[in-house]
Residue, then its C-alpha position, 0 to 999 in steps of 0.5 A: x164115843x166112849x169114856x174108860x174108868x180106871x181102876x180107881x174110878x171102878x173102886x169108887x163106883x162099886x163102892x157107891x162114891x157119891x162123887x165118882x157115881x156123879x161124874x159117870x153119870x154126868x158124863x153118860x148124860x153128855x152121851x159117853x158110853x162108860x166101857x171097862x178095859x180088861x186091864x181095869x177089870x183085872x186089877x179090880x178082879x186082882x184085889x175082889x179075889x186076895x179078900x175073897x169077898x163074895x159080896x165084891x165079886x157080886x157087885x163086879x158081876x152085876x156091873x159087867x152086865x151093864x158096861x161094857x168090856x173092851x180088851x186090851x189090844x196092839x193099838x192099846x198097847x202101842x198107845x200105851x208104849x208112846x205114853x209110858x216113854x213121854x212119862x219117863x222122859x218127864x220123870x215120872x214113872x206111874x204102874x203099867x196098869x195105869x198106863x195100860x188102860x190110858x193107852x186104851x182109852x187113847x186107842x178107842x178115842x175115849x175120855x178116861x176118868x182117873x183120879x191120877x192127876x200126874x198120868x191125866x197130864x201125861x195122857x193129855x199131852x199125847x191128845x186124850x181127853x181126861x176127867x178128874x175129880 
């Protein structure tokens, strides 16, 4: 099994936060497989490429050898739908790109880290297990 990193998450890794670095590696010792969905990726890639940072860019390269890239697929997005209709219903309305990589994570039957607590109550509201911190 897996567990997908959001956006955040993956910010806070490449930037060595000692608390997101933890919760990766604590839940890797509990036998989660940590794997990146395209739609993470991209927004990560998004923000690397408007600061034109070269030294970003390296350490994105370096993580993409290590984790594993899963991309965005009809069950992703069909998951992703069911979701962003539950958070409107509740009057929520988080960006797709979160809403996107939860789906995915609801798809692959992985455990998603977020440090969006509005979107992990959502998300487990249709069955996906979430980390905070």
């Amino acid at each position: 099994m897996g567990v997908t990193l959001d956006s955040g998450v993956l910010i806070d890794v490449l930037a060595g936060d000692r608390r997101a670095l933890a919760t990766v590696r604590r839940l890797e010792s509990g036998g989660l497989v940590p794997v990146l969905s395209t739609v993470a990726l991209f927004e990560v890639l998004s923000g690397v490429e408007f600061r034109r940072s070269r030294a970003e860019r390296a350490k994105v390269e370096v993580l993409l050898r290590q984790i594993p890239l899963e991309p965005f697929d009809l069950d992703s997005a069909r998951r992703a739908g069911e979701l962003r209709a539950e958070l409107q219903r509740a009057g929520r309305s988080p960006g797709a790109p979160d809403v996107m990589i939860a789906g995915h994570a609801l798809a692959g039957g992985h455990t998603l880290v977020t440090r969006d607590r509005s979107l992990a109550e959502a998300a487990a509201s249709l069955g996906l297990t979430v980390v905070t911190f």
